[in-house]
Biotite code that builds the C-alpha atoms (Angstrom):
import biotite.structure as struc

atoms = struc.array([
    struc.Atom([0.000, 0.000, 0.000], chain_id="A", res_id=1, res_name="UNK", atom_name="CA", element="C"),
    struc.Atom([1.086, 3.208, -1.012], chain_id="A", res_id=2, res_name="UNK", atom_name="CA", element="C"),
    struc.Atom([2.748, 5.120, 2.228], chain_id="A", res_id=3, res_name="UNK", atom_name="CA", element="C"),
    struc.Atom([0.935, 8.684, 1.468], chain_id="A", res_id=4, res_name="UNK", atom_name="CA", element="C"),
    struc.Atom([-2.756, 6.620, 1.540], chain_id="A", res_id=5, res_name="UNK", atom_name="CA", element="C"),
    struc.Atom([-1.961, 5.444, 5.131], chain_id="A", res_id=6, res_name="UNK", atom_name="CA", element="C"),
    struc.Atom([-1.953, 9.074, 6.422], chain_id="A", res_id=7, res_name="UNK", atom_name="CA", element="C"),
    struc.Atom([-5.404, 9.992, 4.705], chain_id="A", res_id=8, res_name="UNK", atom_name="CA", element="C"),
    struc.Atom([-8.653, 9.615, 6.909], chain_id="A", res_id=9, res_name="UNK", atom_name="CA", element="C"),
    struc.Atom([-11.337, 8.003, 5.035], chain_id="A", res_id=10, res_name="UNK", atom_name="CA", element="C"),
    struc.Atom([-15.293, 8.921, 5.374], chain_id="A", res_id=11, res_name="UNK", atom_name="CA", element="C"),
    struc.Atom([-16.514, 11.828, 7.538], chain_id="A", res_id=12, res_name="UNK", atom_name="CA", element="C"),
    struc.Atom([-14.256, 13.272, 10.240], chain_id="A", res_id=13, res_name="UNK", atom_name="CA", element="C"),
    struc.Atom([-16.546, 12.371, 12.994], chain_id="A", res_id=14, res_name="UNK", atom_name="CA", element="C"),
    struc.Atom([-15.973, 9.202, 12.437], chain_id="A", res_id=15, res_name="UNK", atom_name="CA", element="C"),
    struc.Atom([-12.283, 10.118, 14.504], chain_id="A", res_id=16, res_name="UNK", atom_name="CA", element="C"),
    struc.Atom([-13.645, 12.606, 16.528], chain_id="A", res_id=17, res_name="UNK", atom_name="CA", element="C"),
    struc.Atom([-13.277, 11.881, 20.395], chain_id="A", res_id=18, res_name="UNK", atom_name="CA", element="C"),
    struc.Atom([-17.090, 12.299, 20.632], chain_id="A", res_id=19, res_name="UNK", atom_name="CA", element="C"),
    struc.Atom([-18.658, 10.213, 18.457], chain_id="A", res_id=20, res_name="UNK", atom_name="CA", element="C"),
    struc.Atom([-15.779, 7.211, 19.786], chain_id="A", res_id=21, res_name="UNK", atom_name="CA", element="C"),
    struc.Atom([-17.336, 8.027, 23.150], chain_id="A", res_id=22, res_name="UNK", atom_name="CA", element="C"),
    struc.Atom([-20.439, 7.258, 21.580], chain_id="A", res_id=23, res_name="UNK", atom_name="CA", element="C"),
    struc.Atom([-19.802, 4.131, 20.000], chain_id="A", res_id=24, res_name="UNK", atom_name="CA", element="C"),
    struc.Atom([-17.959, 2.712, 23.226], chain_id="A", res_id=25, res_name="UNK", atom_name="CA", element="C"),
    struc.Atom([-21.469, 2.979, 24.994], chain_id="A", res_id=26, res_name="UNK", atom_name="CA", element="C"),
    struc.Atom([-23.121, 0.990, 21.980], chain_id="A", res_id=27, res_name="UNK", atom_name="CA", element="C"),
    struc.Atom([-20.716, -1.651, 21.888], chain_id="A", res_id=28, res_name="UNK", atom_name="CA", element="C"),
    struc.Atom([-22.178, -4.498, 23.702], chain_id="A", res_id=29, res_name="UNK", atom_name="CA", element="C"),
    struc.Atom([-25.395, -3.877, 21.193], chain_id="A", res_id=30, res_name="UNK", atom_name="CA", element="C"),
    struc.Atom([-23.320, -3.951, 18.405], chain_id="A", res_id=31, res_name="UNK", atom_name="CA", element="C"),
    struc.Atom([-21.705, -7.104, 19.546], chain_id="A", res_id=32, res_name="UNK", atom_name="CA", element="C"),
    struc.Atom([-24.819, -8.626, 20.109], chain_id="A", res_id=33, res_name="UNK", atom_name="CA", element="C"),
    struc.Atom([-27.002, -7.858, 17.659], chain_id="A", res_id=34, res_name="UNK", atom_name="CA", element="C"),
    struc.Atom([-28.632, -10.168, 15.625], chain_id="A", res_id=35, res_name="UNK", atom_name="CA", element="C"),
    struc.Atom([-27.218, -7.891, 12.421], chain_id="A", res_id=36, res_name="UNK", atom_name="CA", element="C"),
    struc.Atom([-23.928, -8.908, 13.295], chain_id="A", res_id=37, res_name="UNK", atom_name="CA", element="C"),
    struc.Atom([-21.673, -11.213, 11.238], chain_id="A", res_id=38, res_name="UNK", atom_name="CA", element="C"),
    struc.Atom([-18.085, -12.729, 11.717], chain_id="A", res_id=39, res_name="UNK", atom_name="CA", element="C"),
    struc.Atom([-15.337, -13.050, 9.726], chain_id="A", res_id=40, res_name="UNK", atom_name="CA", element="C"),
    struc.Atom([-13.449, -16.807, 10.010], chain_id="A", res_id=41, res_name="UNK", atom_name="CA", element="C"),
    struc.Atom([-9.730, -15.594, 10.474], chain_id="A", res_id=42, res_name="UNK", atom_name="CA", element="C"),
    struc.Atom([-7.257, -17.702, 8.950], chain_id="A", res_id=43, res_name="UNK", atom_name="CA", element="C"),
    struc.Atom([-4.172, -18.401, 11.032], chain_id="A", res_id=44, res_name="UNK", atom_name="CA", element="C"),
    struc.Atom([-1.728, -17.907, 8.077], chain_id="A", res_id=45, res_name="UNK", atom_name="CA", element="C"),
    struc.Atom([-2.899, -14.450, 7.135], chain_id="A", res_id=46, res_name="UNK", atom_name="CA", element="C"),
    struc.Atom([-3.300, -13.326, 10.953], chain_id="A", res_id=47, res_name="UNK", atom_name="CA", element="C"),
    struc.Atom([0.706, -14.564, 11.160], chain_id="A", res_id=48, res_name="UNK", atom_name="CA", element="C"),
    struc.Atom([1.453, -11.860, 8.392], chain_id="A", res_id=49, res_name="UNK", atom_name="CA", element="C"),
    struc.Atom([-1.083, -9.001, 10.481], chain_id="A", res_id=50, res_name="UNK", atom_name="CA", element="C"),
    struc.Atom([0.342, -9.534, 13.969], chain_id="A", res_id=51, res_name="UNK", atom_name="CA", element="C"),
    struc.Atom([0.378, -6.784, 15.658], chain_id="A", res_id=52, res_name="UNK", atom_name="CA", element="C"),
    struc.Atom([-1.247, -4.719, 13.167], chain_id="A", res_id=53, res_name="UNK", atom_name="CA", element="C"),
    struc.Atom([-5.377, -4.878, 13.210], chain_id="A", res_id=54, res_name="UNK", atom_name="CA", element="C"),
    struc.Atom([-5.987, -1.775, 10.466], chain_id="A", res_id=55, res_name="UNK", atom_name="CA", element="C"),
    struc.Atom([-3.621, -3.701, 8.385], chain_id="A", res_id=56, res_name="UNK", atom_name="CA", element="C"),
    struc.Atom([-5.876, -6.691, 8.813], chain_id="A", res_id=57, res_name="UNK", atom_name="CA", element="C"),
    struc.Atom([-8.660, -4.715, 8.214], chain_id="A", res_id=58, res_name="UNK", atom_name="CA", element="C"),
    struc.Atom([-7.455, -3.358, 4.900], chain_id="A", res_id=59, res_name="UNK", atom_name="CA", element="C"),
    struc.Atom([-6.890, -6.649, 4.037], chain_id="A", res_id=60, res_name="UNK", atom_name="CA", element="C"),
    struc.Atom([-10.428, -8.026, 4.466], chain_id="A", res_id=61, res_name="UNK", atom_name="CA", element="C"),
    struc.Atom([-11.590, -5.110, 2.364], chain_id="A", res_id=62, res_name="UNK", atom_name="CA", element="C"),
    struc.Atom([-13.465, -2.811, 5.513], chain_id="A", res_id=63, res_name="UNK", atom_name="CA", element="C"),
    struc.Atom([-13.355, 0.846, 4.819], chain_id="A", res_id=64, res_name="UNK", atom_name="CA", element="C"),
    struc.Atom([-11.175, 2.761, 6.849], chain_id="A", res_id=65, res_name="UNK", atom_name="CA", element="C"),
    struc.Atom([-13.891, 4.464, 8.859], chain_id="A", res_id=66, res_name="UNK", atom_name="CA", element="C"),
    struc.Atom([-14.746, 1.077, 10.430], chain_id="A", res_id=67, res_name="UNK", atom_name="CA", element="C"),
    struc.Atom([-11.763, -0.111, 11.361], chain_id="A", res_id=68, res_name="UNK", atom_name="CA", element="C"),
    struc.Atom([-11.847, 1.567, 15.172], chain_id="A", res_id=69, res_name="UNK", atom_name="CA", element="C"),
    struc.Atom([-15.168, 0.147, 15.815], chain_id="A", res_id=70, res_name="UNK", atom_name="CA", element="C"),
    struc.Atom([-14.374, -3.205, 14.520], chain_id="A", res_id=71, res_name="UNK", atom_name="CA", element="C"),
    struc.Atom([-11.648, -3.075, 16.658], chain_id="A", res_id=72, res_name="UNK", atom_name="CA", element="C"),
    struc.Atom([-13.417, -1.780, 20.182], chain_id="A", res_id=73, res_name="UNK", atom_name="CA", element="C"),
    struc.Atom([-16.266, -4.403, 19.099], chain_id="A", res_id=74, res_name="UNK", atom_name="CA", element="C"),
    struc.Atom([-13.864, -7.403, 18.897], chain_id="A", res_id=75, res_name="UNK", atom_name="CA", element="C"),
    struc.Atom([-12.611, -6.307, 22.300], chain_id="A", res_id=76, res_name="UNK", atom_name="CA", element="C"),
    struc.Atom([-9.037, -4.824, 21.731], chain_id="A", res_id=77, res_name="UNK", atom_name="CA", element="C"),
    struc.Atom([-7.990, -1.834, 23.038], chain_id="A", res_id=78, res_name="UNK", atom_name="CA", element="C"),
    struc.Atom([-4.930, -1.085, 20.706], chain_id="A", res_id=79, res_name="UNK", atom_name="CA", element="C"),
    struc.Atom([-4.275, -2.181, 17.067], chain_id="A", res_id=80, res_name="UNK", atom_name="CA", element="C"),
    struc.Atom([-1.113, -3.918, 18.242], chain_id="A", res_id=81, res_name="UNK", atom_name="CA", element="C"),
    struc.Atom([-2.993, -6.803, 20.180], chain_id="A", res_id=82, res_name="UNK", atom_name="CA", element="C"),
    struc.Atom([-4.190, -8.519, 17.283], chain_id="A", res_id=83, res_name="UNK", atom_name="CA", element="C"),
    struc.Atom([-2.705, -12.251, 17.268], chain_id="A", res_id=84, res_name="UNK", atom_name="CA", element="C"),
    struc.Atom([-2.168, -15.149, 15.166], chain_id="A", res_id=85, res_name="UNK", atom_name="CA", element="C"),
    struc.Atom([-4.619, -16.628, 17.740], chain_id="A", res_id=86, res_name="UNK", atom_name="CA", element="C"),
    struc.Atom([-7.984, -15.645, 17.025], chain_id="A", res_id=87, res_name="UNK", atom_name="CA", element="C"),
    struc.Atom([-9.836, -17.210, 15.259], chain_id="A", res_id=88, res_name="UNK", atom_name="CA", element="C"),
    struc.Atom([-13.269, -15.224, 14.201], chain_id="A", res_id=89, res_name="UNK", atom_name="CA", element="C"),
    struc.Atom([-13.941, -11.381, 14.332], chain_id="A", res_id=90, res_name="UNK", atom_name="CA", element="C"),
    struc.Atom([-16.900, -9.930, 15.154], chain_id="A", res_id=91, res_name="UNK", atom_name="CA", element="C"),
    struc.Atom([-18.406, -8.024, 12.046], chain_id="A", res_id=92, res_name="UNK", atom_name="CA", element="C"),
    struc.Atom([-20.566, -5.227, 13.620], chain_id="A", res_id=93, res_name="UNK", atom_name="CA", element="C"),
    struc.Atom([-23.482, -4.106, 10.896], chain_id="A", res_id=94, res_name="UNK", atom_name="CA", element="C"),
    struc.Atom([-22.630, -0.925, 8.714], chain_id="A", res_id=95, res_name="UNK", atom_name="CA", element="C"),
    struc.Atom([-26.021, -0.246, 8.849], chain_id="A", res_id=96, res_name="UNK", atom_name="CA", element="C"),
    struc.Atom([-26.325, 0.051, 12.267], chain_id="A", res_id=97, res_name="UNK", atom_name="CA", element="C"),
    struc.Atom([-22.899, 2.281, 12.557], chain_id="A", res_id=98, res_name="UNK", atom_name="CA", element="C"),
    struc.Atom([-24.140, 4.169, 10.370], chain_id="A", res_id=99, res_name="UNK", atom_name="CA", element="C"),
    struc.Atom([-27.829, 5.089, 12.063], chain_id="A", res_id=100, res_name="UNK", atom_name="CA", element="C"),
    struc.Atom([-25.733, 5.348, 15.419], chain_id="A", res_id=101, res_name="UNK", atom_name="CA", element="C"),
    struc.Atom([-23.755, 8.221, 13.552], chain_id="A", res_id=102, res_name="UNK", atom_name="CA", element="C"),
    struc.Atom([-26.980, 9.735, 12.372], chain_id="A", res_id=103, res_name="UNK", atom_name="CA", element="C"),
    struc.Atom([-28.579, 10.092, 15.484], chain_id="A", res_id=104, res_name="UNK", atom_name="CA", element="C"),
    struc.Atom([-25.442, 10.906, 17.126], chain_id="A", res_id=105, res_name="UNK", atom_name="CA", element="C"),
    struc.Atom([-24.903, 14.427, 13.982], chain_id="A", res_id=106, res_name="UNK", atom_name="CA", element="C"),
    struc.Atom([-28.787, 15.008, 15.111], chain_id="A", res_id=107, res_name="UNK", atom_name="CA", element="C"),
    struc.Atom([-28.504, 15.062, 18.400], chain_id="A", res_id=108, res_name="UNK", atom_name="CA", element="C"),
    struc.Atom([-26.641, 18.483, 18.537], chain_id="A", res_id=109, res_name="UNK", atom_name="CA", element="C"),
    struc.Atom([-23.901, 16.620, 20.110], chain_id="A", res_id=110, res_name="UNK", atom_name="CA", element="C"),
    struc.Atom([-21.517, 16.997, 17.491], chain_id="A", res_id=111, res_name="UNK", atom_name="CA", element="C"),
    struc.Atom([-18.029, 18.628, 17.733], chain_id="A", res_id=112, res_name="UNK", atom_name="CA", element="C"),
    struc.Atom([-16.207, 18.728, 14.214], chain_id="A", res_id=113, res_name="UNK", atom_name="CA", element="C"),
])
C-alpha cells in the first residue's frame, strides 16, 4: 500500500472525533450482540502476516477505513497492536447500524467537528 494513503482519513471526520468514539464505546455491547452482526473466520496464516497490526488486517479483508476503530473496540481490543495469530473469528458489527448510530449521534446536537 502506497505510504501517502496510510496518512489519509477516510469517510466523515466524525468518524475520529473523540465524541462520536465516546459514543460508540457505549453501543458496543449492542453492536456485539445484535442479531445484524456477522463474523469473519480468520485464517491463522494471514493473521501470522497481520500480527500486531489490526488496520492492516482490516485493509486486508476489504473494511473501509472508517470502520476499522469500531471493529476493533467491538472485537474487544484496546490497541491495534494486540491482534494475534490466535484468534480465530472477528466480530463483524453491521454498517447499517454504525451508520444510524452516527446519524442520530450528527442530530442530536452533540456533534463537535
Amino acid at each position: 500500500m502506497d505510504i501517502n494513503r496510510l496518512s489519509i482519513m477516510e469517510g466523515s471526520t466524525v468518524y475520529y472525533s473523540k465524541n462520536f468514539m465516546d459514543v460508540m464505546e457505549s453501543h458496543l455491547n449492542y453492536l456485539r450482540n445484535s442479531s445484524k452482526s456477522t463474523s469473519f473466520i480468520v485464517d491463522r496464516n494471514i493473521a501470522e502476516i497481520y500480527q500486531g497490526d489490526f488496520f492492516g488486517y482490516m485493509n486486508y479483508r476489504g473494511v473501509p477505513q472508517k470502520y476499522h476503530w469500531v471493529y476493533l473496540r467491538v472485537n474487544g481490543y484496546l490497541s491495534p497492536f494486540e491482534f494475534k495469530p490466535t484468534v480465530d473469528s472477528l466480530i463483524v458489527p453491521s454498517t447499517e447500524e454504525i451508520e444510524q448510530i452516527r446519524s442520530s449521534y450528527i442530530n442530536s446536537g452533540l456533534v463537535n467537528f
